[in-house]
Every structure is written in structure tokens, then in C-alpha cells.
N, C-alpha and C positions, 0 to 999 in steps of 0.2 A: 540511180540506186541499184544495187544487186542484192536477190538474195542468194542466201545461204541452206543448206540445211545443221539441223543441229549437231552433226556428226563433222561436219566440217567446219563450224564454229569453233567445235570443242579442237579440233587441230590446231586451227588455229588460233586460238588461248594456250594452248600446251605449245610450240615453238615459240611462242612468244617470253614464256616461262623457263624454257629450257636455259642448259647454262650456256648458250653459247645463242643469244636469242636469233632466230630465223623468223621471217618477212616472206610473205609469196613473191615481192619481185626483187629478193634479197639486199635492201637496205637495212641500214641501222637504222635503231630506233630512233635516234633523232635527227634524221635523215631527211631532209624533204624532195620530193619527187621536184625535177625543173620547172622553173617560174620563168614564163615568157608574158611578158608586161610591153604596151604600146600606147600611147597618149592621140589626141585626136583622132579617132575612128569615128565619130560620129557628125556628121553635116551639121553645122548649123544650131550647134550646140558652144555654149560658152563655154565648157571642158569635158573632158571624157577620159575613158580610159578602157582599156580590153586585158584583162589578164585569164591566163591559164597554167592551169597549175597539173603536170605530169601527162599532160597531151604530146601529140606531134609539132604542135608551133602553131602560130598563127596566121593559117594559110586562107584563108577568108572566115566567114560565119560558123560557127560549128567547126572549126576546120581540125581540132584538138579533140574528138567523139570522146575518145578513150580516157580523155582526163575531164578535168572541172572548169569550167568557163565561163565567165560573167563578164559583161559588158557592165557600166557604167558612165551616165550622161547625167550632166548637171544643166538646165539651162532657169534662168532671173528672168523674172516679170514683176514690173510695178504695181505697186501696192497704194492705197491711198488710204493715210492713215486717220484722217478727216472722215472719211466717211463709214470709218469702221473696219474697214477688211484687210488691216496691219497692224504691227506692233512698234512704238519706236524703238528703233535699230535693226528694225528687220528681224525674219523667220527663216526657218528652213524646213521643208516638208521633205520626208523619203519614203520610195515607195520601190517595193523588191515585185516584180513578175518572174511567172516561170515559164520555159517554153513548151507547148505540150511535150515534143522529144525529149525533153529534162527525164521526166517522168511518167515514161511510160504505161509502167503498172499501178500508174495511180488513177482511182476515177478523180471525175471533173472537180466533186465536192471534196475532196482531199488534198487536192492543187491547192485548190481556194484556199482551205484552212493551212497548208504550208504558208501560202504566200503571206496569209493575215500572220503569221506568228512571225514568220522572218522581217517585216515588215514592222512589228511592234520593236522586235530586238533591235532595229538597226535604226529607226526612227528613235526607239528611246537614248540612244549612245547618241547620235550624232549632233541630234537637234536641243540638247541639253544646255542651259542658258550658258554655263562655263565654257563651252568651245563656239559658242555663237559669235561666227565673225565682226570684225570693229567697224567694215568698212560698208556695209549693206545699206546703210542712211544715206541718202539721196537731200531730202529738204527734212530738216528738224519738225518733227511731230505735224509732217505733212506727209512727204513721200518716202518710202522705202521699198528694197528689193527683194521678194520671196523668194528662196533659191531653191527648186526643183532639183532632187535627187533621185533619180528613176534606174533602178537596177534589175536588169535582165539575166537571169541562170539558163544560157543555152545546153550547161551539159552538167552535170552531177556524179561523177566518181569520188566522192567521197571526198570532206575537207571545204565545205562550203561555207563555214563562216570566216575561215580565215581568207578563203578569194574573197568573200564581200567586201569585208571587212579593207583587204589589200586593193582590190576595184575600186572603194569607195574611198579610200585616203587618195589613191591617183587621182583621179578626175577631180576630186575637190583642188586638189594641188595643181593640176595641171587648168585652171577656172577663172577667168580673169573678169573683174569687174570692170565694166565700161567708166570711164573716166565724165562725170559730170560736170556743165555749169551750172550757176541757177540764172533767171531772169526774173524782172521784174516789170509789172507792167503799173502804168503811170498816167492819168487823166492829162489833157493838154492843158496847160497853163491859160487861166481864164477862159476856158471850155466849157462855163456853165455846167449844164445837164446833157451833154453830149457822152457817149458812149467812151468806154476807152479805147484809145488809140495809137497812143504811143510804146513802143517796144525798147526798155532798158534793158542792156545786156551788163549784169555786174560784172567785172575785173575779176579774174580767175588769178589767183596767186599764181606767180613762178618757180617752180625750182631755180639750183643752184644751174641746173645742166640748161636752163632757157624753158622747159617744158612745162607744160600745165600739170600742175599736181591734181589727186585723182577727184573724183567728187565728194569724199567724205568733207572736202573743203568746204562745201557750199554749207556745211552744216552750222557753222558760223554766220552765216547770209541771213538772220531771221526775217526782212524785208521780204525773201525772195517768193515768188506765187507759185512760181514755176521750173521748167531745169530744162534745158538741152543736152542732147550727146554729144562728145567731142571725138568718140571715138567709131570705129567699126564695132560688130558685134562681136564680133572676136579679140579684140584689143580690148585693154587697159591695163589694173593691178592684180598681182595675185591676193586670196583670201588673205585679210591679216587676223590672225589668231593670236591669245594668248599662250598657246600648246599646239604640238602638233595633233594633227589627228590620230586617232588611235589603233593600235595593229593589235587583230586578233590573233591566241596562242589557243591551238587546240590541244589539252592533251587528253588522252584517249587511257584511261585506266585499267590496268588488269593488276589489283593487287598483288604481289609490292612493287610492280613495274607500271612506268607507262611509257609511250610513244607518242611522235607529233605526225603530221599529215597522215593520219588514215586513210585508209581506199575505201570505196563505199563496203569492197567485201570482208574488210578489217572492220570499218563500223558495225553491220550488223552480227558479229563476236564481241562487240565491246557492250560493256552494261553499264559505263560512267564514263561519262564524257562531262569535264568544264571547262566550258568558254572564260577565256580572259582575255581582258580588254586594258592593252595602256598605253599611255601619254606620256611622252618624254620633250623636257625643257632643257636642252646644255645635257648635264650629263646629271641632272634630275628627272626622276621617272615617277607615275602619279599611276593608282589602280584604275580605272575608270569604271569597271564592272564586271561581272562573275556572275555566271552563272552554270548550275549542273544539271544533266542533260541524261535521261536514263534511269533504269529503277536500282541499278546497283549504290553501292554504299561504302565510303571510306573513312578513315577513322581522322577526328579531325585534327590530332596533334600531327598529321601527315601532309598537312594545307601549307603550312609556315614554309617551309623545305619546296613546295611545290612551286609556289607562290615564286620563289627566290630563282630558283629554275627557269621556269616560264618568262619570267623578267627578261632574263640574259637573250631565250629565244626571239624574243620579239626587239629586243634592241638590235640585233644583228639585224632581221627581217627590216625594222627603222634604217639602217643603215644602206641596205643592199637596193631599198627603195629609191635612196636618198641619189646615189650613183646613179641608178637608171632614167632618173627622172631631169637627173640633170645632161646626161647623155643626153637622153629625149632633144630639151631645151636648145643644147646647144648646136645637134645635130641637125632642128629646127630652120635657126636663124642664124646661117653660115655667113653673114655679113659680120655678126658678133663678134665671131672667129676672128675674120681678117681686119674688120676698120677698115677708117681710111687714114690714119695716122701715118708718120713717118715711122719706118723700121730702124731700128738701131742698132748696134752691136749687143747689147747685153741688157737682161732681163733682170730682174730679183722677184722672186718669187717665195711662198710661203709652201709647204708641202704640210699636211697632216693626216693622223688615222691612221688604219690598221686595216690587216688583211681580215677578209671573212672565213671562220672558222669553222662554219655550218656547211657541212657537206654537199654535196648535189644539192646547193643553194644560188641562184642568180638568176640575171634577168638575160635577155636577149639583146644585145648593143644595139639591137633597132630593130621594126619592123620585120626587114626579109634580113636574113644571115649576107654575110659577105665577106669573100676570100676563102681561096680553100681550107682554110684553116677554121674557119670560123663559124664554116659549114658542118663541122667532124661534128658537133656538140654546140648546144647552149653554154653561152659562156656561163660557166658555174662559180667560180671564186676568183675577183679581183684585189689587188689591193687597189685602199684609197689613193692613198699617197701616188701609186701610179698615175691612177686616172688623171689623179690633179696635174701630175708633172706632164703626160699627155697633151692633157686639157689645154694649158697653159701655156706650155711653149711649140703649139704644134707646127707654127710657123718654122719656129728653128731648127727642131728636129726636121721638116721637111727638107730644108735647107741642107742641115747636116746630112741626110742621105746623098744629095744631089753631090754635095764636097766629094763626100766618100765614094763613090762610083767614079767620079777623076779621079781619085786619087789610088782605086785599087786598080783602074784600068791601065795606068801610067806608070806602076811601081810594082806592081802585082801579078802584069799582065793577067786581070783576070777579071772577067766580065760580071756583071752582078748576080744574075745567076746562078754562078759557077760560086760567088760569094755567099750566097743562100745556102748554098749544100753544105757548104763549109759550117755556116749556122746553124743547120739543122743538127749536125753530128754533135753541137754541146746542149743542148735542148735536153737528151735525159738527166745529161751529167747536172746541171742546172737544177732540173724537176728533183733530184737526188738527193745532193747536198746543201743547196739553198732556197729552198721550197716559198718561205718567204719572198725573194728577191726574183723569184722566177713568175710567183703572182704577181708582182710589180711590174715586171716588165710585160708582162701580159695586158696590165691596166695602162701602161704607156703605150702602147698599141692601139687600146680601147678608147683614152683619149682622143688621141691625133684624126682615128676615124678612117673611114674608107678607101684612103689613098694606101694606109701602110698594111702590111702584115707583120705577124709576130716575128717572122723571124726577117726582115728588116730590123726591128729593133733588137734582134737579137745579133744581128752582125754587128751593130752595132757596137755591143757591148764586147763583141768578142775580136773588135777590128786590132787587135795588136796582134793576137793570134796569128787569125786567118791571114795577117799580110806577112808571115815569117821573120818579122823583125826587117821588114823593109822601110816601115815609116821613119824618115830622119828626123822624130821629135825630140829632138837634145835640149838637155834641162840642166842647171845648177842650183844642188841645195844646201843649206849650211844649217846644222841644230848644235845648240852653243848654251850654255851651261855658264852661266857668269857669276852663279857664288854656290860654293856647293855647302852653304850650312841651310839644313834642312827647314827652319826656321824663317829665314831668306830669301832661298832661292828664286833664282829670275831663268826661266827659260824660253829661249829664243829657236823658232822651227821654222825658216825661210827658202823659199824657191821663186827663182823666174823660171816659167814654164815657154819653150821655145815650140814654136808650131807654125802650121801653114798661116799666113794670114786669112784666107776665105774661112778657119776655124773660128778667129777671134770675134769674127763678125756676130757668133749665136753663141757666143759665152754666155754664159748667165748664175747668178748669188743664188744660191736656194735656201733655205733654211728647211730641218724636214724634223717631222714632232712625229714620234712611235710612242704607243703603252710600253712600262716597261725597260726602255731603252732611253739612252743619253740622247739628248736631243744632237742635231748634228748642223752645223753651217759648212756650206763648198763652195767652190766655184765648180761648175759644172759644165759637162758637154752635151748642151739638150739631148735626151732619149739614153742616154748612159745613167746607170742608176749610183753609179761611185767616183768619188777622182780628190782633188786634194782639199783636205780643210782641216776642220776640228771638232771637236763636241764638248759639252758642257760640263764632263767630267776631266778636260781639261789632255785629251789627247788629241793629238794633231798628229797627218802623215804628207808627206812627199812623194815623189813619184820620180825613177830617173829610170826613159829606156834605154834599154840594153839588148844590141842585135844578135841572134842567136838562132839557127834555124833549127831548133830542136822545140815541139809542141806538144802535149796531148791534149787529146779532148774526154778524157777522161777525167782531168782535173778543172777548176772554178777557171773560168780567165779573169785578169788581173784585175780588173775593173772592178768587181764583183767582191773578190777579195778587202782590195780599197774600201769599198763600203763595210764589209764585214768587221776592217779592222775598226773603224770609227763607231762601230757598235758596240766597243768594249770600252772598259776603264780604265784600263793600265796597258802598259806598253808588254807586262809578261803575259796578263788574260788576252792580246791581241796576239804574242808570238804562238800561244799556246792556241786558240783558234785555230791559228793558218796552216799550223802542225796537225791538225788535228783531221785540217781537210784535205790534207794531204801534199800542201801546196799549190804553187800555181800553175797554169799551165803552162805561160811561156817563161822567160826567164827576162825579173827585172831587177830594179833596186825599188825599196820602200826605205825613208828614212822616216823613222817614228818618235816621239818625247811625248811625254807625259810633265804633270807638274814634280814630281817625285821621285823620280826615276834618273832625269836627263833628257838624253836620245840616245838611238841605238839605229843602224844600219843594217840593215837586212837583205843579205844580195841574197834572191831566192832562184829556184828554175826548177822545172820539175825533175830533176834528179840529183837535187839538193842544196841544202842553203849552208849559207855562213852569215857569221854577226858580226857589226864591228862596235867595238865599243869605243867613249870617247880616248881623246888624249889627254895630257896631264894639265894642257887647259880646259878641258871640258868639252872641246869641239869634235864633230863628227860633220865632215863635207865629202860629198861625193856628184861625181857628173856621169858621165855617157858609158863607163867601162867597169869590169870587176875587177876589186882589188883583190880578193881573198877567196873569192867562189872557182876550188879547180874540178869543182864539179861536172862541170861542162866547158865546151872548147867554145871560146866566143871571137866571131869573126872581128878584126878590126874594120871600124866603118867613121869615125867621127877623129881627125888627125888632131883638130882641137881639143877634145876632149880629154887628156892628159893636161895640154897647157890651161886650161881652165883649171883642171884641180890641181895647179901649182902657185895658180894665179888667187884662188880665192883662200887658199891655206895665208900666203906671203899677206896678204890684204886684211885677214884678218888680225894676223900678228900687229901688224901695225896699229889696227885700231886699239890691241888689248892695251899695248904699251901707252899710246895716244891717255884712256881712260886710267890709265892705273896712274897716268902723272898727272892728271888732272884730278884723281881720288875720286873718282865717281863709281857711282856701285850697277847703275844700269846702260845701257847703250841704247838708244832713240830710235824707233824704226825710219825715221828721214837721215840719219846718220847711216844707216845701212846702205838704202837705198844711192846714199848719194856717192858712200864710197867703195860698194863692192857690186849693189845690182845692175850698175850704171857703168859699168867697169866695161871698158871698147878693146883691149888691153887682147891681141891675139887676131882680132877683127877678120874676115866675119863672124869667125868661129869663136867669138866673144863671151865672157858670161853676158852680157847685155848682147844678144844677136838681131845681126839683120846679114841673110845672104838669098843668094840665087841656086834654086836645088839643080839637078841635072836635066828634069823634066821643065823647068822656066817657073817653075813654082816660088811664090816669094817666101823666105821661113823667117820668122820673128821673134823675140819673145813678145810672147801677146798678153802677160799677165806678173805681176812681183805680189806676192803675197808673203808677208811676215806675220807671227805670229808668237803671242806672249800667255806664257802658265806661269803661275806660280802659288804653294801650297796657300789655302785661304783665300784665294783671289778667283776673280769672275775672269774666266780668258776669253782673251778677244783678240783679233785681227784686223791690219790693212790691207786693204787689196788697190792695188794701180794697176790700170789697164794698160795696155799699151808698153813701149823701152821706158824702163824708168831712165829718170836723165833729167838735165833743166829744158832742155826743146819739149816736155811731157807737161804741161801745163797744167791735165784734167783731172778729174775731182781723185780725190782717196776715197775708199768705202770702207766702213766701220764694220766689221761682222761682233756680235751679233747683230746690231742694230740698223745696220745698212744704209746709215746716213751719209750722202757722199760731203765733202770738207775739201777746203785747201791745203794743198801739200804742206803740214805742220803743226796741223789743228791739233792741239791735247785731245787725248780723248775723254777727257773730263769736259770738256766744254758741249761732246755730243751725246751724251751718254743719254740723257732725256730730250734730244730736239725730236720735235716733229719731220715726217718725211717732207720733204718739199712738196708746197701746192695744200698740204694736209693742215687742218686747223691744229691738228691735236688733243682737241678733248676730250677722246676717248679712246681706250683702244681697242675698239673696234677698227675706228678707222686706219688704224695704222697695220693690225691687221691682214688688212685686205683691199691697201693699193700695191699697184705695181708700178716700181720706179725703172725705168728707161733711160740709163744714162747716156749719154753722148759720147763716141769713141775719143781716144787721147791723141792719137798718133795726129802730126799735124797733115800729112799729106791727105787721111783721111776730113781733115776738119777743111783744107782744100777745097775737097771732091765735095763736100756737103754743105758749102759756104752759104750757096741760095737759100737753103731750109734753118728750121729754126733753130741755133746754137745755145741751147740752157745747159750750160756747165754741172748744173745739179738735176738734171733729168727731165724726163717728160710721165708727167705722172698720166697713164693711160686708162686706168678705170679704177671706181671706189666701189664697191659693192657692202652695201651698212645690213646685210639679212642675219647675220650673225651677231648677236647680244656679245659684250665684251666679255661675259662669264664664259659664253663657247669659247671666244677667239683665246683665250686662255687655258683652259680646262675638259678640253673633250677624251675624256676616254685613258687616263686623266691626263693634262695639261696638253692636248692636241688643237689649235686651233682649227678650224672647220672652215677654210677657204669658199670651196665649191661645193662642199655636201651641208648645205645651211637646212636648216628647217625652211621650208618654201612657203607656208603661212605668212611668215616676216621676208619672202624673195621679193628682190629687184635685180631685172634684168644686170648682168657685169660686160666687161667688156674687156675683151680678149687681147694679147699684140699684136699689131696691125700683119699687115703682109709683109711678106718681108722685099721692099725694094721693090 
């Protein structure tokens, strides 16, 4: 604590008032000073947790003087509720100390009396019968588990009940219950008066995974006398709650303003301060408790407003926890990470959540900082969505860099390094214009973990750029228009995507859920945050490059853009976006439809675009060259590429005439596939490709995705892996639903199936597996013959911590993959290694 005098108090109440309010260490007022947060710090404790809030970091004991710092350890001891000195289902006691250094101008009898008050507040929130965990019964109305909560204040600048408060939801969260059996003991069979002597060990149920479930089982066991540990003292389950635990909001009053994290030399200028306490379920939030603090005084129709306020600050804080905890987790148990599973080509994955919009708010990605980057600053604002996409395909993304360093080294000449600087120079422009997407890629960095840096993933994104239109990924896409009465319409947006094979291998289906925004399904290039799909207002985009050595890094690269467009709703709000940001940076084609609109053609570069609209059959097809951009001078590099777009114009005429004599009002995406994506017609330089580049690289198409809008209708897509053709055997994917099918399935028949391996009863579970399909191409299924061949996947991990209400509706309608409430966590399990 610091004092003040009253000359300096009053300053600082009058900056604070001013119009333009000033802070001694000039933050906004709703600003919170860095939150560096670390789980296990304490030996031999069943959870823990260490946070500091506006220190230097946490460099050992005290190592943060200058800020607020609490330790928190939880450790369980049995209880015997037989003899008195328990409750059935268990208790929990908390107890707050302070370090004499906390408090230096305090005597010994003023410690004491802090400590007993802080001690009542946090005792009465925690150990309240409503958040008293499920899982503390050991043997029914015999044994149970007291849970010691012991919280230590090594340092005190101001803001201490919300470190406790954040100290003590960690380490509860980060707390595992030892996994019990019960036993039973049993006189010997016609043993007379003999002592007992035989030892029953009851049958511990199984999980589905083989495992012994935890020991709230035995609570079923009324026979039992007694219970064994099955685990270490560190092992078992996390706390199950009905609610999460609850996040303190300080705010700090100076009529008609207030402020959050005060310094202790802002506190003693403040004459009202209340404590709020809440609990958030899904995307329900419960008051837990209030209290005000100070002789000042405010008027109370000003509570309501406050109240509403407060709310949002502590859902953010709930959230910013929720990421670092699961960093923590997985950072932990890097076996998680990799498995021992087979690697596959392709993932589906679930993405959800938002960025954090509370300023100099976050946690530290681990203990000690790492990379130079990550040393500049506490990580302060990630997105979710990142992290997950990180989290989840870290393997691939690994993978993917390793591609791309062959591929820049051999096309590029240019070493990775020299690929970094290249990254670095779109970094502001990034931070600039899509401030969103640049905290994203921040949190796919955050994900993946110590091997990458930001700008790794940031070449990533910007790998069309930085290789000047060298990469030879040639693509053919067709958007088709088959009845133009508004009423009717059927719109058709299809592309093979041509690419190195060693790409295909980490493709992966994402699905990604924003507030706000149109939800969006892709196919994806792990650690890129954009590329071709749709979203659920029924706009789809394609993607055809286009070589051109003219770049800036001034403007978005394309990638980036790609996402941007799928964030909109209509194909004019997307043209109007891309205008807006000026463009792109390199020069591509985007071909985009909407349900209402058609398609339209967008050959872009950064010193100008043109449109193509359809023709008077409603088709717009384009491959590797510009028709109509003389904006820029584009080098020839793809000889096929004209003959593809003479080949898929002729191919489609033939279909329209085929359907108009057969009087049919739609065209099948297996009828696409079988007569234009499949199409050898030019070879290798094929719309269906397979050739040999200059460096020995194999180039493919490694994906056919079709896609169907129409006004009223839910759109949806097929995705095939691999050359469509009949030698392609392997499954179809349904986006949204991501059920793989054989080539032909209605998709009436998948529209409700469970994922494979998945019961289906709830959806949670669907959720939050991840399906693993098995590559198409046969030479690959060849190479992979020994391992296991499931056509429909390999479903790799369920994780059930998420209530079906979250997996629907977070924030609103966000499923919550990896950011679950940890009270209801079970360990998940990542994609394996890759290979």
C-alpha cells in the first residue's frame, strides 16, 4: 500500500475528472495494468497458481515488487464423516496470509485484522454451498475431501481482490481430485470369531476410453468400509462445478466516473470502492456478491448501469483466464499435443470466440517469455479463435512451415530468414487495417507454442507475396447461375485447387463462429487464417493465382483479404470492403457469389481491379491469367492456362444443353465433378492436374470443392480430397456438417448423421470431436496400406467439458472448443504428430 497526501489525492481525483481523464501511469480507465498468471508453482500441492498483476513478470518469489502478487495453493485431506469432522460431500476452507513485505507500514495487529477480513470475504464466496464441488465424496456418508485454500499476498500495489479473487479461480481450476476405489473387508467364510481378514477390492467402473472413472464412483459402493488411491497426488479429475468460479471487478468510484485496477496510490484518492463477484454458465452470468468498500457514497439508481458494466469486465477477464489456463494445460502435457495416432492429411476442426477487447489485458503464454518477440511485452490481446486454430493443428502448421522453407528455398531462392524480414515489413500494415486478424494470428502463434514465432505465421499468411508470384499453384473455378428468377435460383461456386502435394497432406475443414459475423466453413491451410469456402449468409469465394511481380506491403495480402471477404454478406458489401482497404497486395483473381446476386469475378492487384460479370448463361469461369485487369503487366507463366479456360467454358455448354433436354432445373455436384473437375483434357496442365514442377516437386489438384446458395436455403458444400475422377474412391465432406459420405450421397440423407465413432446424443459431442479422414489419392492409400484404412476417419479425441448450450451459443452462438469452463474439463486430445 502507498500513501498519499491530501494535496495529491485531490490531483489525482481532479485528472481523473478532467475531460480528457489522466492516470499516473497513463492508462485508460478501463485499462488494466499486465496480468502475468502460472499454474503449478507450488510442490506438492494438488493445484496452484501465482498471478501478478502490473509487476515486472514472474521471475521468482516477490519477483513483480512493484505490482500485486498472490500465490494460491489448494491441497485435500480426508475427512471422516463418521466421526464428526466432515460434511457429506465434502467442504472447503480458505485461508488468505500476508507477507510481512506486503505491508510494511502496517503493525503486526493490523496484518492480523487485514488478514481476518480478507479471509471472511473470500471464505464466504468460495465455500458457499452453490459452487461446492460434486466431486469431494470419497465413500457416501463416510469419507470426504476438505479442500484447503491457502492464499498468500506477497506484494500489494493496489487491486487486491481481484488478484485473489483471479489467484483463486486458477488454482482451484488448475486442482485435481485423486481418482478413488472403495474396498471392502469381509470375515472368512466359516471363520467363527476370528478377526477379519480378508481384503475385497470392489470393481471400479470403466470408462468408454478403458480408464477408471474418478472416485465420486465409489459413492454408489454403500458396502464399501474403506477406499484406496488409484492415482498420484497430482493426478486425477478437475473440480466439477455447477458454475464457474467467480471473477472479481473492482470498480473504484469518483462520482460520475469510475475506473478498474487501481494502484494502491489511486486507492488511497478513492472514497468508494465495490467489490463484484460473478459466475458465468455458457453465456449466463449469475451476481455472486457486492460489496462497498469506503466512507464515500453513491446514488443508487447508478448501481443498475454499474452493475451492467462490471458484468462485461469480468466476462472478458472469464475469458482471458480461460486461454491461459488452457495454454497452461496443454503446454503442460505435450504428449496431448502429439499422440500416438496415425497422421493424416486432413483435419476438421471447430474454431470459436472473439478477440479481447480490454486493453493492456492478458496473460503471459507461460511461465518465462520466449522468442524475441514475445519478450518485447506480455502477450496482451489474443484472439480465441486463433489460439484454437494454433492449439489444434499445431502439428500441421509445423508441417506447413517445414513445406514452405522448400519451397521458398527452391523458387525463391531465398532462405527463411530473409523470408521473416519479408514478414516483418506487413506486420504494421496488418496491425492497421485488420487489427482483428492480426490478433489472430498472434494467437496461432500462441497456440502452436515455442517452436514458432509471430512472424513465422505471419509469412505464412503472406507467402503469395513474399514469393513474387513464383508459386505455380494453378486452379480452375466455375460460378454458374442456373435460373435467374429470384424466387428459384440455384447457385453453383466450384474450384479444384491445384498445389504442391506435401500441401495436401495438412489440409484441413474448419468451421469458425465470431459475435457478430456470419459464421464461415473452409478448407484451410493450417496457420493461414483465410482461403476458399462459404459462410452462412450464403457467400462463397474462390481463389485463382495469378504471377505478377509487382507487390506492396502496404496493402492486406490476399489471404487476409479471403477472410475479410467471407465476413460479409453479399458479394457488393465484400467488393465494397476490399475497396475500402485499398486492395490487395499482390495481384490475384477472387471469384465470389452470393445467393442473390450470381457470381462476379474480381481480377484484383494492387494498382487496380476489374469485374467480370457473368454471361448470358449466367457463368463466370476463370483459371491462372487476367482477362480484363490491364492494370498491371502480368508475366506468362501457366501455357495451360488459357487451354483450361477454353476447356471448361466448351464442358460447361455441353452440360447446360445435356440439362435443358432433359428439363431439369438443377445440375448435381457428382455430375460436375465427373464431367468438368475430372476433366484430363490438355494434361498435365489439366483442369484435373497432376505434373512434375521444374524443381521435382509433385503439383496436384489436391482438393474439388463445390458449392450450392440459393435465396431461403441453408448452403452447403462438397469437398473431395484428392483428383476428382473414378480412381478417387474417398469419402465426400459435407460442409456445414462435415460428415464424410460416398461419392453420391444426397445430402438429405447427412444432414443429421452423427460424425463417425460419435453416438450422437448430444451436441456436444459432435461439437467437439475431431474427424481425421484418410487421404484419396490411391498411390497415397498405397504408401499407407499397413495402417488403418477407415474411409470415414479416424475420430481422434472427444472432449464433453462443454454443455451443448455452450457448444451452440457462446458469445452468442460460438461454440467453445478449448476455452470450456474447467470445473466440467476433461483432459482432450490433440492430432497426433504428424508422420
Amino acid at each position: 500500500m502507498a500513501s498519499s497526501s491530501k494535496s495529491e489525492q485531490a490531483y489525482i481525483r481532479s485528472s481523473l475528472l478532467s475531460k480528457t481523464p489522466l492516470r499516473p501511469d497513463g492508462r485508460a480507465l478501463d485499462d488494466y495494468r499486465p496480468i502475468a498468471l502460472e499454474t503449478q508453482v507450488v510442490p506438492l500441492a494438488n493445484g496452484s497458481a501465482r498471478v501478478n498483476i502490473g509487476g515486472a513478470g514472474l521471475n521468482g518469489v516477490g519477483g513483480g515488487l512493484q505490482g500485486t502478487e498472490v500465490i494460491a495453493a489448494v491441497k485435500l485431506e480426508v475427512e471422516d464423516i463418521v466421526k464428526g469432522k466432515g460434511l457429506e460431500g465434502g467442504r472447503m476452507v480458505c485461508n488468505v496470509s500476508c507477507s510481512p513485505s506486503a505491508y510494511p507500514q502496517l503493525t503486526g495487529t493490523a496484518v492480523d485484522d487485514l488478514q481476518y477480513d480478507l479471509t471472511a470475504i473470500v471464505h464466504d464466496s468460495l465455500s458457499h454451498s452453490s459452487l461446492r464441488p460434486k466431486n469431494l465424496t470419497i465413500l457416501p456418508s463416510k469419507k470426504s475431501w476438505l479442500l484447503h485454500l491457502d492464499l498468500l499476498i506477497l506484494s500489494d500495489n493496489g487491486n487486491i481482490y481481484d488478484t485473489l479473487f483471479l489467484a483463486a479461480a486458477a488454482a482451484l481450476r488448475d486442482t485435481r481430485v485423486p481418482r478413488t476405489r472403495s474396498i471392502e473387508y469381509k470375515a472368512r467364510r466359516g471363520g467363527g470369531q476370528s478377526a477379519v481378514d480378508r481384503l475385497v477390492v470392489e470393481d471400479v467402473q470403466m470408462g468408454d476410453d478403458g480408464a477408471q472413472n474418478s472416485g465420486l464412483d465409489t459413492r454408489a459402493l454403500n458396502k464399501a468400509t474403506d477406499f484406496d488411491l488409484t492415482d498420484y497426488w497430482d493426478e486425477g479429475d478437475p473440480l466439477i462445478c455447477t458454475g464457474s468460479w467467480p471473477i472479481c471487478v473492482t470498480l473504484n468510484l469518483i462520482p460520475p466516473t469510475f475506473y478498474l485496477d487501481a494502484s494502491s496510490i489511486e486507492e488511497s484518492a478513492t472514497e468508494l470502492r465495490i467489490i463484484l463477484l460473478y459466475s458465468f454458465e455458457g453465456s449466463s452470468s449469475s451476481l455472486q456478491g457486492m460489496r462497498l468498500i469506503g466512507p464515500g457514497e453513491t446514488d443508487a439508481s447508478l448501481l443498475k448501469p454499474l452493475l451492467r458494466q462490471a458484468e462485461g469486465y469480468a466476462r472478458k477477464l472469464q475469458k482471458a483466464l480461460d486461454v491461459k489456463l488452457q495454454s497452461e494445460y496443454s503446454n503442460r502435457y505435450p504428449k496431448q499435443k502429439g499422440g500416438n495416432l496415425k497422421a493424416t492429411p486432413v483435419v476438421r476442426v471447430d474454431l470459436s470466440g472473439t478477440s479481447y477487447e480490454v486493453r493492456k489485458l492478458g496473460f503471459c503464454v507461460c511461465g518465462s517469455y520466449r522468442s524475441d518477440y514475445w519478450r518485447a511485452s506480455v502477450l496482451r490481446i489474443i484472439s480465441q479463435v486463433g489460439f484454437q486454430h494454433g492449439t489444434l493443428l499445431r502439428v500441421q502448421i509445423l508441417s506447413q512451415l517445414t513445406v514452405y522453407r522448400t519451397i521458398f528455398r527452391a523458387l525463391s531462392k531465398l532462405e527463411w530468414p530473409q523470408v521473416l524480414e519479408y514478414a516483418k515489413a506487413f506486420q504494421p500494415t496488418i496491425q492497421r487495417l485488420a487489427p482483428d486478424l492480426y490478433r489472430e494470428i498472434e494467437g496461432i502463434a500462441a497456440g502452436v507454442g515455442d517452436e514458432v514465432t509471430l512472424f513465422d505465421i505471419l509469412a505464412l499468411n503472406a507467402r503469395s507475396e513474399i514469393a513474387l508470384g513464383r508459386f505455380d499453384d494453378g486452379c480452375t473455378s466455375l460460378g454458374w447461375t442456373l435460373d435467374r428468377n429470384p424466387n428459384s435460383r440455384i447457385q453453383i461456386l466450384a474450384q479444384n485447387w491445384d498445389w504442391t502435394e506435401s500441401v495436401g497432406e495438412n489440409l484441413a475443414l474448419a468451421s469458425i463462429t465470431q459475435p457478430g459475423k456470419p459464421k464461415i466453413w473452409m478448407v484451410i491451410e493450417p496457420g493461414i487464417v483465410g482461403k476458399i469456402g462459404f459462410n452462412s449468409a450464403s457467400v462463397g469465394i474462390c481463389l485463382n493465382a495469378i504471377r505478377a511481380g509487382v507487390f506492396s506491403t502496404e496493402l492486406l495480402p490476399i489471404h487476409l483479404l479471403l477472410r475479410i471477404a467471407l465476413e460479409c454478406t453479399s458479394i457488393d458489401s465484400a467488393i465494397s470492403e476490399l475497396e475500402r482497404l485499398g486492395g490487395p497486395a499482390s495481384s490475384q483473381h477472387f471469384l465470389i457469389a452470393d445467393a442473390t446476386s450470381g457470381s462476379r469475378g474480381l481480377e484484383i492487384s494492387p494498382r487496380g481491379n476489374a469485374y467480370l460479370s457473368p454471361d448470358a448463361q449466367g457463368i463466370v469461369v476463370h483459371t491462372n491469367h487476367f482477362l480484363e485487369n490491364k492494370f498491371i503487366r502480368e508475366v506468362p507463366w501457366l501455357s495451360g492456362s488459357p487451354v483450361r479456360l477454353a476447356r471448361i467454358r466448351k464442358l460447361c455448354e455441353e452440360i447446360r444443353k445435356e440439362t435443358l433436354a432433359n428439363k431439369e432445373g438443377s445440375i448435381a455436384p457428382e455430375l460436375l465433378r465427373a464431367k468438368v473437375f475430372s476433366d484430363k483434357h490438355g494434361a498435365p496442365q489439366a483442369i484435373c492436374c497432376h505434373m512434375e514442377a521444374a524443381d521435382g516437386r509433385a503439383i496436384s489438384t489436391l482438393f474439388n470443392i463445390i458449392m450450392h446458395f440459393g435465396p431461403g436455403k441453408e448452403p452447403y458444400a462438397e469437398v473431395l480430397f484428392g483428383r476428382p475422377g473414378p480412381d478417387n474412391v474417398g469419402p465426400i465432406y459435407k460442409m456445414p456438417c462435415f460428415s464424410p459420405s460416398p461419392p453420391g450421397t444426397p445430402l438429405s440423407s447427412l444432414e443429421n448423421r452423427p460424425l463417425p465413432h460419435d453416438s450422437g446424443d448430444t451436441p456436444r459431442a459432435r461439437a467437439h470431436t475431431l474427424v481425421i479422414p484418410q487421404h484419396n489419392d490411391n498411390s497415397r492409400r498405397r504408401k499407407n496400406r499397413d495402417a488403418d484404412d477407415d474411409d470415414e476417419g479416424t475420430v481422434v479425441g472427444v472432449d464433453d467439458h462443454v454443455d451443448a448450450k455452450d457448444a451452440e451459443s457462446m458469445m452468442p452462438g460460438c461454440g467453445r472448443t478449448l476455452f470450456a469452463n474447467l470445473n466440467n474439463y476433461k483432459p482432450f486430445l490433440f492430432n497426433p504428430s504428424h508422420r
